[in-house]
C-alpha positions in Angstrom: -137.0 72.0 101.9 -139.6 74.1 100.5 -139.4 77.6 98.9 -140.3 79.7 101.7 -138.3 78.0 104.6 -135.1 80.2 105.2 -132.1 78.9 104.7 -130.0 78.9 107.8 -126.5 77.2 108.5 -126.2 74.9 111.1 -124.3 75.9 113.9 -120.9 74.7 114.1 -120.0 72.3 116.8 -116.8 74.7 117.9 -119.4 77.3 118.7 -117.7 79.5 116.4 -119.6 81.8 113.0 -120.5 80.1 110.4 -119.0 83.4 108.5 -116.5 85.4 109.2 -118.0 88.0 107.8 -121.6 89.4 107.6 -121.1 89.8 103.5 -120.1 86.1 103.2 -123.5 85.4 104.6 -125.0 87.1 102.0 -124.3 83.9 99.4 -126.8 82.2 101.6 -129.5 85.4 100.9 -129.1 85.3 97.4 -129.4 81.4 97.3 -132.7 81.9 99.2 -134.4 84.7 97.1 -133.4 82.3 94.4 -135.1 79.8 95.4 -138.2 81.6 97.0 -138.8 83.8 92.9 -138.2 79.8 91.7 -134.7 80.2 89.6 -133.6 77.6 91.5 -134.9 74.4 93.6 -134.3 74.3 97.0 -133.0 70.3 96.3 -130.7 71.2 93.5 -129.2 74.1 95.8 -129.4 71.4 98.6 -127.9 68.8 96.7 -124.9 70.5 95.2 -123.9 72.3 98.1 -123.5 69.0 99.9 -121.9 67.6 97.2 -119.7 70.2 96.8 -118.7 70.0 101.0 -118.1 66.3 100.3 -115.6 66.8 97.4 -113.6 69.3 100.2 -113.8 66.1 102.7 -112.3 63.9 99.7 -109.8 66.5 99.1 -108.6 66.8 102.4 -109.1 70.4 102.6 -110.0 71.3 106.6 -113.6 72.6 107.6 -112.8 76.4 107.6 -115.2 79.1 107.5 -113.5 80.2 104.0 -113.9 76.8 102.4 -117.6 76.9 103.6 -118.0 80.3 102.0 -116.0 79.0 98.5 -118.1 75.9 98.6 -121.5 77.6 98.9 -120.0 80.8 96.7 -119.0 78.1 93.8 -122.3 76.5 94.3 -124.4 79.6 93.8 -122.4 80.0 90.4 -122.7 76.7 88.9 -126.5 76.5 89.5 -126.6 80.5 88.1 -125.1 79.4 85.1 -127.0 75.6 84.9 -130.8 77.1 86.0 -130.7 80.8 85.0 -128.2 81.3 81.4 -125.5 83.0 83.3 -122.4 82.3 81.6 -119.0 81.9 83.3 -117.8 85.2 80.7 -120.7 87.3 82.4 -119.9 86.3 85.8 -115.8 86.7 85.4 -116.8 90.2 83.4 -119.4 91.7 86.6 -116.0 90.4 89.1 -113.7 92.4 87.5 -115.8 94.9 87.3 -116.7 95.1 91.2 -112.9 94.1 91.6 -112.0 97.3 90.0 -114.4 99.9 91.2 -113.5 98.7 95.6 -110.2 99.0 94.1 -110.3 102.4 92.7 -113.2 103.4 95.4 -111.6 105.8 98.3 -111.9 104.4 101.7 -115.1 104.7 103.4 -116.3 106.0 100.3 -119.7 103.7 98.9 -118.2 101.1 96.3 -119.8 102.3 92.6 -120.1 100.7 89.6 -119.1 102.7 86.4 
């Protein structure tokens, strides 16, 4: 795969989304601008998302559009932390952070950072 081809999921053989949602596609978006500015190669994003789909297979979770999302989701952090000196504290700290302002954030009110 080179940098500039898009990276689009398969369509699943039941017909069904790949998401459920449009914001769990965006871990596919951010995977692609990362690999079209060159954080992060389209095999290493390639290759650990399918080894991370495997490892579901081996664990006998089922092929649900949540465990798709977790898979890629966990992928995109691992290589964030491998490729671009992201550390696992930074991550956790920018979650709770997000966590606590949708939390604190009155419906249909934008979600803002503090």
């Amino acid at each position: 795969m080179q940098a500039d081809t898009p990276i689009i999921p398969l369509p699943r053989l039941d017909e069904e989304p790949t998401f459920n949602e449009a914001w769990q596609a965006q871990v596919l978006a951010i995977a692609q601008n990362l690999i079209a500015t060159g954080a992060i190669a389209a095999d290493d994003w390639s290759n650990a998302l399918g080894a991370a789909l495997c490892e579901l297979q081996v664990d006998a979770k089922s092929d649900t559009v949540e465990n798709y999302y977790q898979a890629a989701l966990n992928t995109l952090e691992t290589l964030l932390q491998a490729n671009c000196g992201i550390s696992k504290d930074v991550m956790d700290q920018c979650k709770s952070d997000w966590t606590r302002a949708y939390e604190t954030t009155p419906h249909g009110q934008p979600v803002k950072l503090q």
